[in-house]
C-alpha positions in Angstrom: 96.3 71.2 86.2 97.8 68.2 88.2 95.1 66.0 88.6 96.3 63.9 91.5 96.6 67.4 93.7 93.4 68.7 91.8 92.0 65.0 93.6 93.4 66.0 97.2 92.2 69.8 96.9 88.3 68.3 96.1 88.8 65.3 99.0 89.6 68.0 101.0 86.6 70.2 100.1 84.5 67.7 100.6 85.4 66.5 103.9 84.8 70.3 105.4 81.3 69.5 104.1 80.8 66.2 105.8 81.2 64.2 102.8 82.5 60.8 102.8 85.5 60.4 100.7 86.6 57.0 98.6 90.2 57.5 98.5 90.5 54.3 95.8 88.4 56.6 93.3 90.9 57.7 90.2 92.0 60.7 88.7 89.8 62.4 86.3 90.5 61.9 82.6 93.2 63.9 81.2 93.2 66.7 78.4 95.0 63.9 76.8 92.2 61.5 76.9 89.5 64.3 76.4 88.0 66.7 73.5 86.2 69.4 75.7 83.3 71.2 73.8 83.5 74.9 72.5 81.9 77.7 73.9 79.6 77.7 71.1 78.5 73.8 71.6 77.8 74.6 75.3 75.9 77.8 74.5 73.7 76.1 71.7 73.5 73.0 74.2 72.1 75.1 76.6 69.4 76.8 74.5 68.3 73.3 73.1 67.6 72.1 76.9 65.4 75.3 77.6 63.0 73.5 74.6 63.1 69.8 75.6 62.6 70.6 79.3 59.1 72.0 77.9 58.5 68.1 77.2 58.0 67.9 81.0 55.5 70.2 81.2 53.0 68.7 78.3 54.4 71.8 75.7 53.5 70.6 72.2 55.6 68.6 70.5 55.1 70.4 67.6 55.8 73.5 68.7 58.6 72.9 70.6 60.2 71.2 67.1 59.4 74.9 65.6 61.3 76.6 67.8 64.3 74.3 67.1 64.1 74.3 63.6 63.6 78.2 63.4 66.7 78.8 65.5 68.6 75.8 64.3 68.9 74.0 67.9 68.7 70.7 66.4 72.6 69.8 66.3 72.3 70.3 70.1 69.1 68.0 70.7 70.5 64.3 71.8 68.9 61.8 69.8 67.2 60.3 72.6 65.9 63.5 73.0 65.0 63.5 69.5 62.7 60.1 69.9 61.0 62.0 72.9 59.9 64.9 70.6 58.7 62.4 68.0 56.9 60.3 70.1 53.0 60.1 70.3 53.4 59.8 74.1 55.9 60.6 76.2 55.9 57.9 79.9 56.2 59.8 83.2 59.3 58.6 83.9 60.8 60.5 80.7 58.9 63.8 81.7 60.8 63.6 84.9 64.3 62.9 82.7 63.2 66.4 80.8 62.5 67.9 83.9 65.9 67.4 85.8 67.8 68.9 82.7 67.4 72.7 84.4 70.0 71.1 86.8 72.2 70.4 83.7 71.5 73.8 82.1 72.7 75.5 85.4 75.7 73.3 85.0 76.0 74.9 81.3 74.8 78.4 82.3 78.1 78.2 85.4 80.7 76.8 82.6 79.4 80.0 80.2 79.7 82.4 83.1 76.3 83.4 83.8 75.6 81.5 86.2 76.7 80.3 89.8 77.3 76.2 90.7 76.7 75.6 94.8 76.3 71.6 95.1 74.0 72.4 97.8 71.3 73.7 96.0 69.0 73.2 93.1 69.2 75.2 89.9 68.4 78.9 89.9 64.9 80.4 90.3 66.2 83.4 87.2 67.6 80.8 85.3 65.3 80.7 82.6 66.2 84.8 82.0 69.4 83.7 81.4 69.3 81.6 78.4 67.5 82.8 75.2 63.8 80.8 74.7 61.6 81.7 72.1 64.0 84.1 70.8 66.5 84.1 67.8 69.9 83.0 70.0 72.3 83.2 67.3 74.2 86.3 69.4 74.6 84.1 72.4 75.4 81.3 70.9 78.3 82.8 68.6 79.4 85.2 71.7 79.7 82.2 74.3 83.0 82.4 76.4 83.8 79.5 78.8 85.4 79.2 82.1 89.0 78.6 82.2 89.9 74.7 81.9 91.1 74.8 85.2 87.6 75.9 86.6 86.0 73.1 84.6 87.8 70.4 85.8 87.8 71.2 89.5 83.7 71.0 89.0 84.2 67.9 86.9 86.1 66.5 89.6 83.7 67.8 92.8 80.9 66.1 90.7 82.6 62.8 90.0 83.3 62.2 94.0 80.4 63.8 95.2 78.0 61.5 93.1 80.1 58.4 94.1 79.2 59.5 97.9 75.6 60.0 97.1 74.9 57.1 95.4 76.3 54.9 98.5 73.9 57.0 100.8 71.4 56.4 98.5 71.8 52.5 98.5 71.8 52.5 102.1 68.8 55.0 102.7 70.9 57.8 104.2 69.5 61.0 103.5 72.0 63.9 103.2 72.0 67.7 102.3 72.7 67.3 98.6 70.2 66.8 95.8 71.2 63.6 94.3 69.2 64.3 91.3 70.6 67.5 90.5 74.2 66.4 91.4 73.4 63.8 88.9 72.2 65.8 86.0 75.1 68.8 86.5 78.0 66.0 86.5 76.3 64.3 82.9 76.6 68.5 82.0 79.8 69.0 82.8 81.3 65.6 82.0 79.4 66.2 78.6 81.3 69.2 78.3 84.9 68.5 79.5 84.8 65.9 76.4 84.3 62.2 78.3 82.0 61.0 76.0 81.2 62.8 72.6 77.4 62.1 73.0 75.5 63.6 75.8 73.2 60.3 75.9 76.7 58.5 75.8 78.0 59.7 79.2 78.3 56.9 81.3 78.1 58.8 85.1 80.1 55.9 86.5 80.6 56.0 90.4 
């Protein structure tokens, strides 16, 4: 896809939704400068958040670590994630991390084509249903199918610009329509899965 049009086609979208565009903003990264993730890495990805996001909600430790090691999820836990599920006590402020990950599995769940991706709402209320959790998810992992790159990028892009625009209304106390944390959370998704940054705790979200 030509990026620079891809660019014009997203201002544009965003304009008919009232959004304030920075024309200065760049490009996207190219395949070139890129190594998006497999199908399989975004569908094992996904079933690893489904257990972490339990951190949020006081789950056991313990048992949350079973499930991972029983359905061998750990290549797909971040290693800050890792230090959360090994630490005696996890600080408010990293509960509410956990917690805005759905927003990044719905980013996951759109790219695998089970889900939907409106930037004006939150994440699914049947999301859960649609990723395996607390069942064996070897099928859906090795069966995973991803959007077309096309797809992916034009998301990757919306994301990129529409963060950039949120996070100058929320320096300046504007409220707006959008969720600014789940806009967040579903670009560090789909950034994660385009290839910017090998590491999920490595993408940089840079407005």
């Amino acid at each position: 896809m030509n990026l620079e049009e891809l660019k014009v086609k997203t201002e544009a979208t965003l304009q008919s939704l009232s959004v304030e565009i920075n024309p200065n903003l760049p490009t996207i990264e190219t395949l070139n400068e890129v190594k998006p993730k497999s199908a399989r890495d975004v569908a094992g990805r996904a079933c690893a958040i489904a257990y972490v996001i339990g951190i949020a909600y006081g789950a056991s430790s313990d048992q949350l670590k079973s499930f991972i090691s029983e359905y061998s999820l750990w290549d797909w836990v971040s290693p800050r994630e890792r230090e959360l599920l090994n630490a005696e006590a996890v600080a408010d402020v990293d509960k509410n991390e956990c917690l805005w990950l759905a927003e990044s599995a719905q980013a996951l769940a759109w790219a695998l084509g089970i889900a939907g991706l409106d930037a004006r709402s939150t994440c699914d209320d049947d999301l859960a249903k649609k990723i395996p959790f607390k069942t064996n998810p070897a099928a859906f992992i090795e069966s995973a199918r991803l959007r077309s790159i096309d797809e992916i990028q034009e998301q990757v892009d919306l994301h990129y610009r529409l963060h950039w625009w949120l996070r100058q209304c929320e320096i300046s106390g504007v409220e707006t329509k959008f969720n600014y944390g789940a806009i967040v959370k579903r670009r560090q998704a789909l950034d994660w899965l385009y290839g910017v940054a090998v590491e999920w705790d490595d993408v940089s979200l840079d407005t």
